[in-house]
DSSP file (Angstrom, degrees, kcal/mol; ACC not computed):
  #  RESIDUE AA STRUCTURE BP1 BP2  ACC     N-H-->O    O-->H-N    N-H-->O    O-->H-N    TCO  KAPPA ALPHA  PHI   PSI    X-CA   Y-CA   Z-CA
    1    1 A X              0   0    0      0, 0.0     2,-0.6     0, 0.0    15,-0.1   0.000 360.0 360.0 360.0 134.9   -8.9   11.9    8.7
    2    2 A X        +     0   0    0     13,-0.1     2,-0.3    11,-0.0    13,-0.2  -0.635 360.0 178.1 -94.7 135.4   -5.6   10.1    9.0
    3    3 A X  B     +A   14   0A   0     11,-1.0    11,-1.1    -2,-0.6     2,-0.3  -0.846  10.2 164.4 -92.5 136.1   -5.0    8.0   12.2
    4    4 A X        +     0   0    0     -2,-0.3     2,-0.3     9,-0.2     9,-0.1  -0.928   6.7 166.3-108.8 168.0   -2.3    5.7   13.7
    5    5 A X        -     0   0    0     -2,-0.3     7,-4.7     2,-0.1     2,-0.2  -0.831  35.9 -93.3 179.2 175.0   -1.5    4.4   16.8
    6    6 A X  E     +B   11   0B   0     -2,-0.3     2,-0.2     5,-0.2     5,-0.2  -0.444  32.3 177.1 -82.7 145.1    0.3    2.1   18.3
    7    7 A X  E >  S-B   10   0B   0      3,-1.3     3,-1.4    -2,-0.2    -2,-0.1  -0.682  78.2 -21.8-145.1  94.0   -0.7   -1.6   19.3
    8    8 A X  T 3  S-     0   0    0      1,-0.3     3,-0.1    -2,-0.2    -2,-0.0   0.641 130.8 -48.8 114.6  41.5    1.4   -4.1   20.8
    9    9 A X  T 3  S+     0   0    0      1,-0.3     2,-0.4     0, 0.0    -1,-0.3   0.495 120.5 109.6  93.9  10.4    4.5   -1.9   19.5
   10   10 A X  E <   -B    7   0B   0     -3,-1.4    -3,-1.3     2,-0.0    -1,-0.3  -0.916  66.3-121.1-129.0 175.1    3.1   -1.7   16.1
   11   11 A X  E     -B    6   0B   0     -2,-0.4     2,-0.4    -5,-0.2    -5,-0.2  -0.487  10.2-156.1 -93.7 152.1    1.4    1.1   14.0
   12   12 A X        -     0   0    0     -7,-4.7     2,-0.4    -2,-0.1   113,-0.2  -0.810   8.2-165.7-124.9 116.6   -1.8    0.9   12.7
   13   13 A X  B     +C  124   0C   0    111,-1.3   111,-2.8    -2,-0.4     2,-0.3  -0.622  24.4 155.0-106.6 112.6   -2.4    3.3    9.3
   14   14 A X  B     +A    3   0A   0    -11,-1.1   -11,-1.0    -2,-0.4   109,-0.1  -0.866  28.4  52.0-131.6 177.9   -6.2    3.8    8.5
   15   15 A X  S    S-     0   0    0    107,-0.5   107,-1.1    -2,-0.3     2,-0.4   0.042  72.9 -96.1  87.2-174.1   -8.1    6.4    6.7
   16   16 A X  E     -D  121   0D   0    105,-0.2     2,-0.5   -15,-0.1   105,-0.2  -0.984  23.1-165.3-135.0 146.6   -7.6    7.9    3.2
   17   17 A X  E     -D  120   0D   0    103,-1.2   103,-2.3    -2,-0.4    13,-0.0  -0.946  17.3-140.9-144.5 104.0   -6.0   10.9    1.7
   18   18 A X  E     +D  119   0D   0     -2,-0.5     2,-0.3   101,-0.2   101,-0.2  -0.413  41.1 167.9 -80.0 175.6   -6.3   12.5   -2.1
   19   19 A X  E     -D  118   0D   0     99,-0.7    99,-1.4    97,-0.1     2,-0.1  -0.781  27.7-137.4 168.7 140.7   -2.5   13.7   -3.0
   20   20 A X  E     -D  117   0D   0     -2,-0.3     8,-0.5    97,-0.2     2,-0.4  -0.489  15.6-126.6-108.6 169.1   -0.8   14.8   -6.1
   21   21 A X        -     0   0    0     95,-0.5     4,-0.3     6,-0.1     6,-0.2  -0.959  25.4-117.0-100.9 104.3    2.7   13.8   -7.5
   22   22 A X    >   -     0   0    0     -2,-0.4     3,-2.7     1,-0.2     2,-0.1   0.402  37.8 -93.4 -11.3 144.6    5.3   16.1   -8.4
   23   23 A X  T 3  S+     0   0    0      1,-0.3    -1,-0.2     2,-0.1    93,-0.0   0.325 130.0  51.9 -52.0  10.3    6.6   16.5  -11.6
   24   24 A X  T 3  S-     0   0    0     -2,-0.1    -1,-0.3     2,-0.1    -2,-0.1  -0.214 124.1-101.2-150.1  21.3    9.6   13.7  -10.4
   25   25 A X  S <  S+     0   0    0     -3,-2.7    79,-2.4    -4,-0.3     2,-0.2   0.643  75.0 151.6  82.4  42.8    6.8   11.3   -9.3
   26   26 A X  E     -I  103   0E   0     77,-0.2     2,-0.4    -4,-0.1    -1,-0.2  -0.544  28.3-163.2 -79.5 156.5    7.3   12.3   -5.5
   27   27 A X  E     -I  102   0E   0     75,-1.9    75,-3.4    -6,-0.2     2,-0.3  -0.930  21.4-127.8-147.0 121.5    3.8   12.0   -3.0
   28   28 A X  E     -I  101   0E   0     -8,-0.5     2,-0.3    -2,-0.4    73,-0.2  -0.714  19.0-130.8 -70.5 127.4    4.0   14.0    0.4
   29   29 A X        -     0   0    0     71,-2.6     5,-0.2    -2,-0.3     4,-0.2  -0.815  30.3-104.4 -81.5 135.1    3.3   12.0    2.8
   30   30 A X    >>  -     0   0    0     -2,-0.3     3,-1.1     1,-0.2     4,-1.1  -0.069  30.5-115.0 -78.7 172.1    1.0   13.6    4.8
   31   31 A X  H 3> S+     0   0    0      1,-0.3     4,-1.0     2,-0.2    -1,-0.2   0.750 104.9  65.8 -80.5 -38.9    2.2   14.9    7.9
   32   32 A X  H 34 S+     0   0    0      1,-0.2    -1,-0.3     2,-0.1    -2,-0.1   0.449 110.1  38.3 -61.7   5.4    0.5   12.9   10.5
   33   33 A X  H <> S+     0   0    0     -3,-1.1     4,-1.9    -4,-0.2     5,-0.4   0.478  91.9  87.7-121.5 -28.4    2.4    9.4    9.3
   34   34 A X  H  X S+     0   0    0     -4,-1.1     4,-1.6     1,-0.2     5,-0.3   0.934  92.9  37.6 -61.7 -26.5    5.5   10.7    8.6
   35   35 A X  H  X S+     0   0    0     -4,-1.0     4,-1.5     2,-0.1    -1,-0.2   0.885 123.7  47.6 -83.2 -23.9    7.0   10.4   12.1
   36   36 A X  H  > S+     0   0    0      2,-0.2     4,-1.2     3,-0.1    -2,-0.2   0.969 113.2  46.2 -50.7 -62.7    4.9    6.9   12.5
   37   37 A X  H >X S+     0   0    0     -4,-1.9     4,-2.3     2,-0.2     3,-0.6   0.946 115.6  43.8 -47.0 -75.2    6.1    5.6    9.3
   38   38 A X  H 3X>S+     0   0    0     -4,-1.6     5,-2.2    -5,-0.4     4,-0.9   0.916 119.2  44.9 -33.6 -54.5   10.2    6.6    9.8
   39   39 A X  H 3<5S+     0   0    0     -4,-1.5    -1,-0.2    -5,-0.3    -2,-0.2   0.795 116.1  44.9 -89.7  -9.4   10.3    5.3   13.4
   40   40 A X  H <<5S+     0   0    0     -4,-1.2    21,-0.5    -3,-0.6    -1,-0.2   0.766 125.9  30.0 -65.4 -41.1    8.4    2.1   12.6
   41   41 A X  H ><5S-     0   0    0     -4,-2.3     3,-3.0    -5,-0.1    -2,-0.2   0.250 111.3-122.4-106.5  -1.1   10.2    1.1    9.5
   42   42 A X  T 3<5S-     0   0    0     -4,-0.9    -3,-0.2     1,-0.3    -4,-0.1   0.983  80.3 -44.5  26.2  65.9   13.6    3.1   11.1
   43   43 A X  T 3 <S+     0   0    0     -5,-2.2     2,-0.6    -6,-0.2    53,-0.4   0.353 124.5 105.2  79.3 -11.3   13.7    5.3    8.0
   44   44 A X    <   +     0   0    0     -3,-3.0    16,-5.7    -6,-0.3     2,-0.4  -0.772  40.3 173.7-129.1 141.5   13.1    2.4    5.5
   45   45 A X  E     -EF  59  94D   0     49,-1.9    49,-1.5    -2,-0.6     2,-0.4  -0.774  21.0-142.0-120.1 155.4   10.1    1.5    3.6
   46   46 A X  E     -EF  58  93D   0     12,-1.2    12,-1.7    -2,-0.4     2,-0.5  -0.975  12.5-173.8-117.5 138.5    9.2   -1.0    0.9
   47   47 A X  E     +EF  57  92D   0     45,-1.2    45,-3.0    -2,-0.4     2,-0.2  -0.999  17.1 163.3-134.9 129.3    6.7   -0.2   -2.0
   48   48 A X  E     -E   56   0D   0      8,-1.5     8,-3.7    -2,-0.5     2,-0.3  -0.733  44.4 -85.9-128.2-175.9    5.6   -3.4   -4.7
   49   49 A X        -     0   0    0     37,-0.6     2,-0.2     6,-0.2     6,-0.1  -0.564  35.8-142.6 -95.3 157.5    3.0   -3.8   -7.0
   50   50 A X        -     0   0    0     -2,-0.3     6,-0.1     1,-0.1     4,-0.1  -0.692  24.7-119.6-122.1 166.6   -0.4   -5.2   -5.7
   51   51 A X  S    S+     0   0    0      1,-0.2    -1,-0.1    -2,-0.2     4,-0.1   0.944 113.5  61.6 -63.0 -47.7   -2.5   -7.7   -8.0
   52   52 A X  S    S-     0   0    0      1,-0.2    -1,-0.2     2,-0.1     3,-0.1   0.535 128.1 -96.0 -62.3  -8.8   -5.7   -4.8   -8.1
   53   53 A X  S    S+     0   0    0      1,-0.3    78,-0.4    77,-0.0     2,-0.3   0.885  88.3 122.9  77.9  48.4   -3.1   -2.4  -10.0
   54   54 A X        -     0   0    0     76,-0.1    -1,-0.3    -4,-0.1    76,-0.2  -0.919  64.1-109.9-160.2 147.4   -2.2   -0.7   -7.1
   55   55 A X  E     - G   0 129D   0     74,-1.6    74,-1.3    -2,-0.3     2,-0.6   0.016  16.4-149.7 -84.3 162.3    0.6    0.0   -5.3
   56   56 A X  E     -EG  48 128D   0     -8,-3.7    -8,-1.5    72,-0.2     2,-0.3  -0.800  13.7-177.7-115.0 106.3    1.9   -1.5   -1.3
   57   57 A X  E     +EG  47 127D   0     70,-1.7    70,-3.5    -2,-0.6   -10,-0.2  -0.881  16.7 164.9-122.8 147.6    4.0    0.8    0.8
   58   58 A X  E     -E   46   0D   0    -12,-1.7   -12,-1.2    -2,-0.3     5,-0.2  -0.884  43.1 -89.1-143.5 107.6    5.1   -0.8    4.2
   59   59 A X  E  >  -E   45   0D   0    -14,-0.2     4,-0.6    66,-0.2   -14,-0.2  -0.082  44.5-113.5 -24.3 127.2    7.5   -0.4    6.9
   60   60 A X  T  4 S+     0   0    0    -16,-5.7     3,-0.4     2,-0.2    -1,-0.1   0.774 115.0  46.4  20.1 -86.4   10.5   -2.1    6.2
   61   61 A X  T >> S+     0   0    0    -21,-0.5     3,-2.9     1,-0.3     4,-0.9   0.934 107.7  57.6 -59.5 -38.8    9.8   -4.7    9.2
   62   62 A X  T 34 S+     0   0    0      1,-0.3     4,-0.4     2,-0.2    -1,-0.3   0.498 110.2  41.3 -86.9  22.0    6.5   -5.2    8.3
   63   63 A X  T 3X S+     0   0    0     -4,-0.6     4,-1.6    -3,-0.4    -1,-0.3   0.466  89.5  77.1-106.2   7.1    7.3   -6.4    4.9
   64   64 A X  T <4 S+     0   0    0     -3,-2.9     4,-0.4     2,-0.2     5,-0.2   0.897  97.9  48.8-112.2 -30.5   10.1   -8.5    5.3
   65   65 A X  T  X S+     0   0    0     -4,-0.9     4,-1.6     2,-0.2    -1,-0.2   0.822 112.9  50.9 -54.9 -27.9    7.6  -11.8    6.8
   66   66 A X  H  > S+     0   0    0     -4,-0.4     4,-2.3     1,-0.2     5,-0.3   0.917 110.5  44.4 -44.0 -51.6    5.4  -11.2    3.9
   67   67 A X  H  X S+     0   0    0     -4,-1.6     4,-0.6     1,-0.2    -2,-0.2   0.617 116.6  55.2 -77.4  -5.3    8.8  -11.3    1.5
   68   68 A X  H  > S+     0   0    0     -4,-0.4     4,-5.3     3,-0.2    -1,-0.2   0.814 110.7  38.3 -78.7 -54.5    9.8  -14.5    3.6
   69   69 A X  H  < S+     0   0    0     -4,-1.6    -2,-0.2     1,-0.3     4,-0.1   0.732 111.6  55.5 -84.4   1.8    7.1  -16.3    3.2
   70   70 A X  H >< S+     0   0    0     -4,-2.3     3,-0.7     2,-0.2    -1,-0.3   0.740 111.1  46.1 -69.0 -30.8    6.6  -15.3   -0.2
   71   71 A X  H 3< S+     0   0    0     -4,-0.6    -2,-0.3    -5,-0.3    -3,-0.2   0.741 105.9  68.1 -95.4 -23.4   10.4  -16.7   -1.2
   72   72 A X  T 3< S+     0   0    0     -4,-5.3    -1,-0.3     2,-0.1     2,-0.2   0.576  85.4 100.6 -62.3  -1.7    9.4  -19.9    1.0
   73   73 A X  S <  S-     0   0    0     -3,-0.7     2,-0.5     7,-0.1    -3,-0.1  -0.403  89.7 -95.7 131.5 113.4    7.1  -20.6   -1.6
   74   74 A X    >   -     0   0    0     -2,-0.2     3,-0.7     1,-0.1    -1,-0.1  -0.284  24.2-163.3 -57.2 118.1    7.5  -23.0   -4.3
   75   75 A X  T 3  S+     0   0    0     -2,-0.5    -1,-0.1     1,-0.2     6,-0.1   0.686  92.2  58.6 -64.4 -13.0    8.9  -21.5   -7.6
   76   76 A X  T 3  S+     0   0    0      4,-0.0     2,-0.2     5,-0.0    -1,-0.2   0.797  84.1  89.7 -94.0 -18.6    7.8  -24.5   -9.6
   77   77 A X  S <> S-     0   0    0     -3,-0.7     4,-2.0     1,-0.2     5,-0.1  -0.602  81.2-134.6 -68.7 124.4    3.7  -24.1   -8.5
   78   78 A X  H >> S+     0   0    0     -2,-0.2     3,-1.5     2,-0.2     4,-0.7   0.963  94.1  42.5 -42.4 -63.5    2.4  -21.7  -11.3
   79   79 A X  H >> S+     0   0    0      1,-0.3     4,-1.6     2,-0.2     3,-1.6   0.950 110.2  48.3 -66.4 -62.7    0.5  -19.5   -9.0
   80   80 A X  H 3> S+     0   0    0      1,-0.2     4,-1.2     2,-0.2    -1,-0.3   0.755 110.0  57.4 -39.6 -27.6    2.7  -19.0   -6.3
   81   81 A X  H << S+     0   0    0     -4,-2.0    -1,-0.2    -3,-1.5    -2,-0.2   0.517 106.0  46.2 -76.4 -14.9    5.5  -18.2   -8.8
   82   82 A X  H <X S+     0   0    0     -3,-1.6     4,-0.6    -4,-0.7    -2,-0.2   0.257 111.8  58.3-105.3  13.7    3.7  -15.3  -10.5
   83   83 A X  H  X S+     0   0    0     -4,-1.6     4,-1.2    -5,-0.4    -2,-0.2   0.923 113.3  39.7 -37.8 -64.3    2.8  -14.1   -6.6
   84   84 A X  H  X>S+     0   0    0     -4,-1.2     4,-1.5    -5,-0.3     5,-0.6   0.587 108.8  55.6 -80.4 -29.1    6.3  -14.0   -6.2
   85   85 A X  H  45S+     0   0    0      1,-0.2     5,-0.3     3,-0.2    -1,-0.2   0.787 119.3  41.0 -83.5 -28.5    7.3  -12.5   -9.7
   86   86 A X  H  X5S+     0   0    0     -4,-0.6   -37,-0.6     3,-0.2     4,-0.6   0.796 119.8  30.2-102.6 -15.2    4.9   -9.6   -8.7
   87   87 A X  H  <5S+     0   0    0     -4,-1.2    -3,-0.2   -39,-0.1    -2,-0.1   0.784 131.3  29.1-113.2 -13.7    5.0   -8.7   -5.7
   88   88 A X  T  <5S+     0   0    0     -4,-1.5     3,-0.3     2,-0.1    -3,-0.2   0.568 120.6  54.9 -79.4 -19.7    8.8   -9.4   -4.6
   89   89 A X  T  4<S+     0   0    0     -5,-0.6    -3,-0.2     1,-0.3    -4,-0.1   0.975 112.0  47.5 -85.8 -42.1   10.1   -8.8   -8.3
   90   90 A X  S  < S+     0   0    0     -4,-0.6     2,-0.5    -5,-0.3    -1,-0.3   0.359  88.1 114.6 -46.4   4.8    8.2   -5.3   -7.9
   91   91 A X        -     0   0    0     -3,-0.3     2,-0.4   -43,-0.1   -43,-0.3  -0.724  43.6-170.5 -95.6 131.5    9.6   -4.2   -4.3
   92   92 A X  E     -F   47   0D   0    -45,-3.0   -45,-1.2    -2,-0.5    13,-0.1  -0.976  26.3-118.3-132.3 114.6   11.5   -1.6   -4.4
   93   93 A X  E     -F   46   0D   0     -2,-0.4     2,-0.3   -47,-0.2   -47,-0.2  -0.061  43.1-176.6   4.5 117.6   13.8   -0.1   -1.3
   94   94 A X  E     -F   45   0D   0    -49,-1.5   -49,-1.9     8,-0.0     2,-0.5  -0.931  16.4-170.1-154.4 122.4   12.3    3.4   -0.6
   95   95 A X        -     0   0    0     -2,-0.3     8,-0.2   -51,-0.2   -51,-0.1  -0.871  24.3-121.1-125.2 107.4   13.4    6.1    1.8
   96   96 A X        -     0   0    0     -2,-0.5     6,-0.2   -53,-0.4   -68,-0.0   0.174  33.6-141.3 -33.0 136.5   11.4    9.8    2.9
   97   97 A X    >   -     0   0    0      4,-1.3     3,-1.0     1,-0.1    -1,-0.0  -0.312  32.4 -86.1 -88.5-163.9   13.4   12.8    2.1
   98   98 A X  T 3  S+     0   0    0      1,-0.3    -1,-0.1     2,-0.1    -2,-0.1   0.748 127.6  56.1-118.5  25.9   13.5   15.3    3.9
   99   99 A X  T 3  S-     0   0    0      2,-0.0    -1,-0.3     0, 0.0    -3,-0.1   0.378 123.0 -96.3 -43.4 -27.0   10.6   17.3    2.8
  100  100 A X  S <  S+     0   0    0     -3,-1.0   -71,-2.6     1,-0.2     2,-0.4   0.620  81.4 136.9  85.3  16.3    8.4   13.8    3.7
  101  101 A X  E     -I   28   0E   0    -73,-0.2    -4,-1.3    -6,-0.1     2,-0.5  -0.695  44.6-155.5-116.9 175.7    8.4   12.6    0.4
  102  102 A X  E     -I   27   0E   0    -75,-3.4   -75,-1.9    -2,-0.4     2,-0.4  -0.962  20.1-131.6-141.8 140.5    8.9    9.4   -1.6
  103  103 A X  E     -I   26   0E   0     -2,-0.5     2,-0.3   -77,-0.2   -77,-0.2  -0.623  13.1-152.0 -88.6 141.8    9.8    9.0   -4.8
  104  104 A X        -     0   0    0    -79,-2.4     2,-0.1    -2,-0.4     3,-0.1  -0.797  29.8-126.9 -90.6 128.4    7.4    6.4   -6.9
  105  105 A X    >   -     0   0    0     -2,-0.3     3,-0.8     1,-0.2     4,-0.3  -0.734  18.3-114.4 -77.0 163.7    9.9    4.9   -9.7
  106  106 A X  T >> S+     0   0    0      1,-0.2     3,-5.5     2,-0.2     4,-1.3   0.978 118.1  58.4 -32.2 -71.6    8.4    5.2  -13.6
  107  107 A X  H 3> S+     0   0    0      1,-0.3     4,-1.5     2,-0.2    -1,-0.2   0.734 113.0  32.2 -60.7 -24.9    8.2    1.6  -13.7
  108  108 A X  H <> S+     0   0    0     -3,-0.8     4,-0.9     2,-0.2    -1,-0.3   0.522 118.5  55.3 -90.5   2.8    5.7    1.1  -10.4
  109  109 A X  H <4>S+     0   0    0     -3,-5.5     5,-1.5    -4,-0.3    -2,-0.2   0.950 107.3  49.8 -89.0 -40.9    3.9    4.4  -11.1
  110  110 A X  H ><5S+     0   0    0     -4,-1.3     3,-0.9     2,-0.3    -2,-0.2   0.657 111.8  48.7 -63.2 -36.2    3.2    3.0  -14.8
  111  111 A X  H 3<5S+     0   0    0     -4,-1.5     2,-0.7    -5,-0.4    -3,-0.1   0.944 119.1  39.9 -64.7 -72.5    1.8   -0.5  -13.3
  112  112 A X  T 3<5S-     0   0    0     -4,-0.9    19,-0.3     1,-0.2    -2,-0.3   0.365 103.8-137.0 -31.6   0.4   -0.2    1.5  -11.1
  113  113 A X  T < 5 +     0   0    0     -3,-0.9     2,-0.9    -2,-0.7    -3,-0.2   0.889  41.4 165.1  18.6  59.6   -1.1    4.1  -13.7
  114  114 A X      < +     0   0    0     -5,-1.5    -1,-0.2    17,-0.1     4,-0.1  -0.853   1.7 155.1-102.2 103.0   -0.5    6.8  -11.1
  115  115 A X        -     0   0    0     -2,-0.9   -94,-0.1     2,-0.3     0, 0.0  -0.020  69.4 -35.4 -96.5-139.5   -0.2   10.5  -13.0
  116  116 A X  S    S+     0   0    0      1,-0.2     2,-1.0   -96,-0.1   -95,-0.5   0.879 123.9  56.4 -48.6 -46.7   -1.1   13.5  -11.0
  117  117 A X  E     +D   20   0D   0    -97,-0.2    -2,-0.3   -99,-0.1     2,-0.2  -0.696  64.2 151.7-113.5 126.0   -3.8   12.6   -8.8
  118  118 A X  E     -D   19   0D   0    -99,-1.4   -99,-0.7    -2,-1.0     2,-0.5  -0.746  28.1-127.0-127.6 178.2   -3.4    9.7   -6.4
  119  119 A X  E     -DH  18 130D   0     11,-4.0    11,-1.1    -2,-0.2     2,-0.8  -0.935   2.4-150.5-127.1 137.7   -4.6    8.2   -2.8
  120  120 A X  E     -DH  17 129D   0   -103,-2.3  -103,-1.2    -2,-0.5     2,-0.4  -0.811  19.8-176.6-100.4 107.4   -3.2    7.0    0.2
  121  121 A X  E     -D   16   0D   0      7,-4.1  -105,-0.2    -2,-0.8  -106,-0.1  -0.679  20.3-127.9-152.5  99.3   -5.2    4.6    1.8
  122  122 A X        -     0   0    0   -107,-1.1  -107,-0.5    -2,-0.4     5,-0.2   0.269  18.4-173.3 -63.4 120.2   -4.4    2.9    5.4
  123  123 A X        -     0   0    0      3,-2.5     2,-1.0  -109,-0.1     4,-0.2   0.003  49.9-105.7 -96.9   0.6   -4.3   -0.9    5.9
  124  124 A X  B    S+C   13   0C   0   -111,-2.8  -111,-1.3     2,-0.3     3,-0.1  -0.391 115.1  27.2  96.9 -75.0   -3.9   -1.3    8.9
  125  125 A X  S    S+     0   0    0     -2,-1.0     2,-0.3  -113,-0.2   -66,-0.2   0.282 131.9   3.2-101.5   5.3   -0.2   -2.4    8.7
  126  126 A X  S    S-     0   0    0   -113,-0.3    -3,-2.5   -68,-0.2     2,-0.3  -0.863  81.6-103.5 179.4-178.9    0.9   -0.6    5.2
  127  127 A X  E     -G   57   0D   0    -70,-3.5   -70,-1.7    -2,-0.3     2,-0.6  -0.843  15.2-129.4-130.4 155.8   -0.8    1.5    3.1
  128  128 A X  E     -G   56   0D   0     -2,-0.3    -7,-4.1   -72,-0.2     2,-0.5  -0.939  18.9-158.9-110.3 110.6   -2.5    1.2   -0.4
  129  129 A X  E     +GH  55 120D   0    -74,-1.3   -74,-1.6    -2,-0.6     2,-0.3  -0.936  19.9 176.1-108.3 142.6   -1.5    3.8   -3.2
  130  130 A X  E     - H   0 119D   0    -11,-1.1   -11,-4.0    -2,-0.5   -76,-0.1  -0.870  31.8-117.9-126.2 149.6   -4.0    4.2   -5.9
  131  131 A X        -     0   0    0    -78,-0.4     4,-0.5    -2,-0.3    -1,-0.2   0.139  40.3-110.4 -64.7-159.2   -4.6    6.3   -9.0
  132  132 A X  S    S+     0   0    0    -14,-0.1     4,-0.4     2,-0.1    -1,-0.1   0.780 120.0  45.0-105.0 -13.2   -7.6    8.3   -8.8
  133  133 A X  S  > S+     0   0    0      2,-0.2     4,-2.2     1,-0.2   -15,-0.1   0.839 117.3  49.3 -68.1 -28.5   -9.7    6.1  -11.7
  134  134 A X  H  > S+     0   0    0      1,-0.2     4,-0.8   -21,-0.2     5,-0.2   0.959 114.2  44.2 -71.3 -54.5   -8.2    3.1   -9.7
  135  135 A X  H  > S+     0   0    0     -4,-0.5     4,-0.5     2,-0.2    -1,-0.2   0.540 119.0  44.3 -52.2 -29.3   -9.6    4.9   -6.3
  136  136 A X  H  > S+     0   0    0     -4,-0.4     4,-0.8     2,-0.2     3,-0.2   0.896 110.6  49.7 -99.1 -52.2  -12.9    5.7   -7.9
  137  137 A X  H  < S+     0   0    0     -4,-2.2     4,-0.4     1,-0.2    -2,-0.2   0.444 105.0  58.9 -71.0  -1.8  -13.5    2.5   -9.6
  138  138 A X  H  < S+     0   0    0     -4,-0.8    -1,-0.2     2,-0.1    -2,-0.2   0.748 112.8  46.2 -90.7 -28.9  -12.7    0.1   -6.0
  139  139 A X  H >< S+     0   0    0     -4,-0.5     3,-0.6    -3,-0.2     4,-0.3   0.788 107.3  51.6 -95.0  -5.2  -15.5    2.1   -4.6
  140  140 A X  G >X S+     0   0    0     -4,-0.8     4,-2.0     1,-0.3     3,-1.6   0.916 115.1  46.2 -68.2 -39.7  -18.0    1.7   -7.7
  141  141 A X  G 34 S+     0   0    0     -4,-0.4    -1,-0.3     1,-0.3    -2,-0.2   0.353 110.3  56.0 -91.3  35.6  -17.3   -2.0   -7.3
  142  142 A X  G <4 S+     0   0    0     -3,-0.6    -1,-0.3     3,-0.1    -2,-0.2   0.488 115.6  34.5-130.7  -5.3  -17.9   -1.6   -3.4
  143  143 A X  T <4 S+     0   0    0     -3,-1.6     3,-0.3    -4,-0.3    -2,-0.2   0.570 108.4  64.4-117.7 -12.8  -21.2   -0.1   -3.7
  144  144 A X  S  < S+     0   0    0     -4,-2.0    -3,-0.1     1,-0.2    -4,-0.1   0.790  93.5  71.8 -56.2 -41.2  -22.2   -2.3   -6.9
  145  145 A X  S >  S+     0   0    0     -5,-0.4     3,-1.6     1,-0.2     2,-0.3   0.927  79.3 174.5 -54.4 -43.7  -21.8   -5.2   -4.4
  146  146 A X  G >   -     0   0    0     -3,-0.3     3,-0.5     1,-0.2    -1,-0.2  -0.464  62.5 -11.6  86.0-154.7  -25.1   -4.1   -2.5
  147  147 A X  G 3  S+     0   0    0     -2,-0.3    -1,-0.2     1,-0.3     3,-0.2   0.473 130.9  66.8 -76.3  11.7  -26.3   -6.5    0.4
  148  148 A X  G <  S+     0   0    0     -3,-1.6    -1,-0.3     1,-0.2     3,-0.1  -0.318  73.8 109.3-114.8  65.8  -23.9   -9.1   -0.7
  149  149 A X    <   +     0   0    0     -3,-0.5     2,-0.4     1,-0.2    -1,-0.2   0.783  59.6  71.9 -96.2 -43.5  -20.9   -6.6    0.4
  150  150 A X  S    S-     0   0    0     -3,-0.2    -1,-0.2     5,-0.1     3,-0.1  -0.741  77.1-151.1-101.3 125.1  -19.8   -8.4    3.4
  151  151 A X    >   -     0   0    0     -2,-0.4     3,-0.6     1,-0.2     4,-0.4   0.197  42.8 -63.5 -79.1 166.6  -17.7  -11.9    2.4
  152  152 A X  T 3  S+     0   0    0      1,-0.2    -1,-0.2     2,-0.2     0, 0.0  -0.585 129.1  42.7 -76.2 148.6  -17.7  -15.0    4.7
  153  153 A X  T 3  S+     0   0    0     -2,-0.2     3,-0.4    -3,-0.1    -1,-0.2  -0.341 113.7  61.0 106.7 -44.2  -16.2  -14.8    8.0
  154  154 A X    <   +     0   0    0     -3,-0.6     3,-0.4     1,-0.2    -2,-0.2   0.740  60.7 116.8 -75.9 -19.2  -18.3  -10.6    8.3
  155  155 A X  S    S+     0   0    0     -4,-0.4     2,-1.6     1,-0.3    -1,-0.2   0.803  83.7  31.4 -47.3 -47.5  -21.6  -12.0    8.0
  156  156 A X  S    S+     0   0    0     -3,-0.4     2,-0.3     2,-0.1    -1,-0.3  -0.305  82.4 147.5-102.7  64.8  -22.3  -10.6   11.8
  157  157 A X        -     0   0    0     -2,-1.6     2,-0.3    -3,-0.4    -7,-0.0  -0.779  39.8-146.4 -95.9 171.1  -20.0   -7.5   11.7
  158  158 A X              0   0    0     -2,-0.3    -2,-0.1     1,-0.0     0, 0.0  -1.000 360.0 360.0-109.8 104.9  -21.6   -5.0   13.8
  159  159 A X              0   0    0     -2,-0.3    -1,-0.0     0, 0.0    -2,-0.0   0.423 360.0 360.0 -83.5 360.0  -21.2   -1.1   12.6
């Protein structure tokens, strides 16, 4: 089930969502985000490439301290300079029509290998789009993991 709400004047986007693309490499966004998304981001969104092969759609605001502090960032330290080549040199300007949908360009659906069937799946502060092999294969490796699922810093989460 898809969620938001508000917190200290910002949204918070959780759950996950199967969703196809149109034959023009559009994904409805489903209907419960769209007025969240638009009035957070005042109509404008950013979508990059992620390391995992998957894509990062964000309000606008809440990308533009990521994209700071990514361009504060030395260009001559290797790693921080292919950071920066992928995830600001992928961001792409993105706006809902007015159906609710956003167009994916060729070139980020083709890093992502997103064809028909893809997922939408809430970060808290942005969203994660995934193919569906991509989508299938984070939760093989998320049940592979076993009792060593939780990382340091969770050891005592509570569910």
């Amino acid at each position: 089930m898809w969620v938001y709400w508000l917190t200290n004047g910002g949204t918070m986007f959780q759950g996950a969502a199967a969703l196809n693309l149109d034959a023009k490499g559009r994904m409805a966004v489903p209907a419960k985000h769209r007025d969240a998304l638009v009035a957070h981001g005042a109509g404008h969104l950013v979508v990059t490439a992620h390391p995992h092969r998957c894509l990062l759609l964000y309000p606008a605001p809440a990308w533009e301290p990521i994209r700071n502090q990514l361009n504060a960032a030395s260009s001559l330290q290797v790693e921080s300079a292919m950071v920066k080549r992928l995830l600001v040199g992928f961001a792409e300007d993105i706006e809902m029509d007015s159906a609710g949908r956003l167009l994916l360009s060729p070139t980020l659906r083709k890093f992502a290998g997103l064809e028909k069937e893809i997922w939408m799946v809430g970060q808290g502060s942005h969203f994660e789009i995934w193919s569906d092999a991509g989508w299938q294969a984070q939760q093989e490796a998320i049940f592979s993991l076993g009792d060593k699922l939780l990382p340091p810093g969770l050891e005592n989460l509570a569910l």
